[in-house]
C-alpha positions in Angstrom: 0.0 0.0 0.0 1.0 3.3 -0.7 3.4 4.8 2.3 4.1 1.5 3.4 8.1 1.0 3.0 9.4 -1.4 0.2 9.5 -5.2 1.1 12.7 -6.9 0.0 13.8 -10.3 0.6 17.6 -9.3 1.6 18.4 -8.7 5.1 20.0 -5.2 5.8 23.2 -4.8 6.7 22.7 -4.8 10.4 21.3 -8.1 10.5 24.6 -9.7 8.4 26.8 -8.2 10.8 25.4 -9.9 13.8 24.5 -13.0 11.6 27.6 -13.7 10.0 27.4 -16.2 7.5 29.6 -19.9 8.4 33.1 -20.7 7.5 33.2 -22.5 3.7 34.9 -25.5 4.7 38.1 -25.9 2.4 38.1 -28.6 0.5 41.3 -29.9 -1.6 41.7 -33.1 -3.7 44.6 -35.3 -3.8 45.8 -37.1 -6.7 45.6 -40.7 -6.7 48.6 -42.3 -5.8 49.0 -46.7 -7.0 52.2 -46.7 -5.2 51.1 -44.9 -1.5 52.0 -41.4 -0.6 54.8 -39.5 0.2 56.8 -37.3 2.9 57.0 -34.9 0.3 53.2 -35.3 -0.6 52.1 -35.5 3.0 54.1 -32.0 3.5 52.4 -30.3 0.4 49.0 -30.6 1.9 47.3 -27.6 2.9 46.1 -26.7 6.0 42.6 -27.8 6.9 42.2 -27.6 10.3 42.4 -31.5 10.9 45.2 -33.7 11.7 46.2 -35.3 9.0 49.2 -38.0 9.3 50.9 -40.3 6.9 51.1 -43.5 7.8 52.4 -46.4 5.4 51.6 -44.5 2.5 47.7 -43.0 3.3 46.3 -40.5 4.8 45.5 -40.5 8.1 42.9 -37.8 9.3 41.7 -37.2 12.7 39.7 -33.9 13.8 41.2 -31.7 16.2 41.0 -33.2 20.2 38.9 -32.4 22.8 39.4 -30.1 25.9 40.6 -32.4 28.2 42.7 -34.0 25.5 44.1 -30.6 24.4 44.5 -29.7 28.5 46.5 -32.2 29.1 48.7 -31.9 26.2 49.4 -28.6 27.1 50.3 -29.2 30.4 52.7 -32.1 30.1 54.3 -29.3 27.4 55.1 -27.0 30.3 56.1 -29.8 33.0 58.9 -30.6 30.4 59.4 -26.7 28.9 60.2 -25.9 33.1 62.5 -29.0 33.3 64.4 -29.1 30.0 68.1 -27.6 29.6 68.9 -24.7 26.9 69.6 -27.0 24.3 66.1 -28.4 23.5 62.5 -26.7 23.6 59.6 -28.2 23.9 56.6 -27.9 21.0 52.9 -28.9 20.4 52.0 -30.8 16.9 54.4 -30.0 15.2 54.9 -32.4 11.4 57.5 -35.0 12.5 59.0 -36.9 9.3 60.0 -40.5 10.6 61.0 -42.7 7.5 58.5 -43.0 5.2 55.7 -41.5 7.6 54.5 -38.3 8.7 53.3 -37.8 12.3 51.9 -34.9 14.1 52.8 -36.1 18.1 51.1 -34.2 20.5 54.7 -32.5 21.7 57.9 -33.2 21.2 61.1 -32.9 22.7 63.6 -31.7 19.7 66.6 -29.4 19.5 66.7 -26.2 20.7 68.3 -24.4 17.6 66.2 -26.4 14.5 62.9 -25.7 16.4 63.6 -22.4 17.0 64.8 -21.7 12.9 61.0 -21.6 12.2 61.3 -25.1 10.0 58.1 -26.7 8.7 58.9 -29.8 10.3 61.1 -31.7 12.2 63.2 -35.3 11.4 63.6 -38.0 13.9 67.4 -37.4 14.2 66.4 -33.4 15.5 64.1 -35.3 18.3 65.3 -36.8 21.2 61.6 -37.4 22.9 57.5 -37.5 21.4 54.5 -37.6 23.8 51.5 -39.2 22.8 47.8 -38.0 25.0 45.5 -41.0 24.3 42.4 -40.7 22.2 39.3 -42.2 23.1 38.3 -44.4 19.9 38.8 -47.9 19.5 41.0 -46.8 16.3 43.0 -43.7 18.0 43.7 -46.0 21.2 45.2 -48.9 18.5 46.8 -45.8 16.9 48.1 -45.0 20.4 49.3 -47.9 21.6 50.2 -50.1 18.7 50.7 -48.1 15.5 52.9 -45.2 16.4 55.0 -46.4 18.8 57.3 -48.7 16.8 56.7 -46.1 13.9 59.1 -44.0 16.8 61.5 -46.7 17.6 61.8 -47.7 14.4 63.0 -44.0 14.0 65.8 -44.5 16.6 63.3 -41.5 19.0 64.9 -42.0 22.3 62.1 -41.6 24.0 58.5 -42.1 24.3 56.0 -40.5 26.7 52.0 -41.8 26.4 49.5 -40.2 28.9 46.1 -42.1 29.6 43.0 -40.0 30.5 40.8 -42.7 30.3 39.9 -45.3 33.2 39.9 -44.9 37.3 43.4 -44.3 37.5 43.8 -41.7 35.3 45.2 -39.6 34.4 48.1 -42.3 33.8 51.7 -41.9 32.5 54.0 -44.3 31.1 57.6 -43.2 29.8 59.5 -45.5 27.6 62.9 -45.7 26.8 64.5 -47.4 23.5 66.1 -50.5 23.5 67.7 -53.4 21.3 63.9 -54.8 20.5 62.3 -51.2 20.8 60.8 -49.5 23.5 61.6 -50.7 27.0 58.9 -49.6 29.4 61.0 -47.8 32.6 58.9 -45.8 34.7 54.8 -45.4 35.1 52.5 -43.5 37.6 49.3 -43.1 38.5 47.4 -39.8 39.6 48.3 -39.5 42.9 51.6 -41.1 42.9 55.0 -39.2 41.4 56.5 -40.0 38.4 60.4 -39.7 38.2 62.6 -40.1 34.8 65.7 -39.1 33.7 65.3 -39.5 29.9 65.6 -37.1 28.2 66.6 -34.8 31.0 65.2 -35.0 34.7 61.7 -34.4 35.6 59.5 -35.5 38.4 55.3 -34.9 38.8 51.8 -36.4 39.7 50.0 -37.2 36.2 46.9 -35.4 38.3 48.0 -32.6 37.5 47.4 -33.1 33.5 43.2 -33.3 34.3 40.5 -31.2 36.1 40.7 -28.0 37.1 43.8 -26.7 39.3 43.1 -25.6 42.5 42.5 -21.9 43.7 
């Protein structure tokens, strides 16, 4: 009717702003490959905000990890950042090129002067120690607990931390150290007990401290 103001189907501009439109999702496709995949393919990949890992020749993709997952992660990171000497650091998922693979630990002990060159990713030979926080997942626990570890020993990785959130006496910690027929389990704690290593430098907590919330 007439003084009535126009209809129009568009929203104004008002309404955009406080309704902003989702993320397009970016999508990439990877040529086919008879003879598996490579370090050199796996480093070309874009990012995507997933994990993606190489492992024998496919791709491996898992989506980011949860809170707790993420928590802990981080605060094994700084346990081991406080502890370490000058000539290491300590990073977060950071590509890790071990043979043939590509593998994105959840921190990693490496040296001091190649992490802090800015590299795209690090070699087995630059790492002296990889931490692994358990998935929950039937196929991220075998991951876990049977794929990547000999993938790291294989490597010659000195060292190899995994931390359990799962189960009543998590959180859990187990440190292994490499030997002639691979990793040599030598030290594990429960929360509320104190775990104590040497490898790859000295370093002593309560795995309760990597769940919950700290206290005030």
């Amino acid at each position: 009717m007439e003084g009535d103001e126009a209809m129009t189907a568009l929203p104004d501009d008002g309404w955009l702003v406080a309704h902003a439109p989702p993320r397009r999702v970016r999508l990439f496709v990877v040529p086919p490959s008879n003879d598996g995949y490579t370090v050199e393919d796996w480093l070309k990949l874009p990012e995507t905000g997933e994990r993606i890992e190489l492992i024998d020749g496919s791709f491996v993709v898992s989506p980011m990890p949860k809170s707790d997952h993420a928590l802990a992660a981080k605060r094994l990171v700084r346990i081991l950042d406080d502890a370490r000497p000058p000539e290491y650091e300590v990073v977060e998922t950071i590509n890790l090129e071990v043979g043939e693979d590509g593998l994105i630990p959840d921190a990693v002990v490496g040296l001091a002067e190649t992490i802090a060159a800015g590299v795209a990713s690090l070699t087995a030979a630059q790492v002296v120690c990889v931490v692994e926080v358990v998935s929950p997942g039937k196929v991220n626990r075998r991951r876990d607990y049977e794929i990547k570890p000999p993938i790291y020993a294989a490597a010659g990785i000195a060292v190899f931390i995994r931390a359990e959130l799962m189960g009543d006496d998590a959180p859990r910690v187990e440190v292994f150290n490499l030997g002639a027929q691979g990793y040599e389990l030598i030290a594990e704690a429960k929360a509320g007990d104190i775990l104590t290593i040497s490898e790859p430098f000295p370093v002593s907590f309560d795995p309760a401290v990597l769940a919950g919330q700290r206290p005030r």
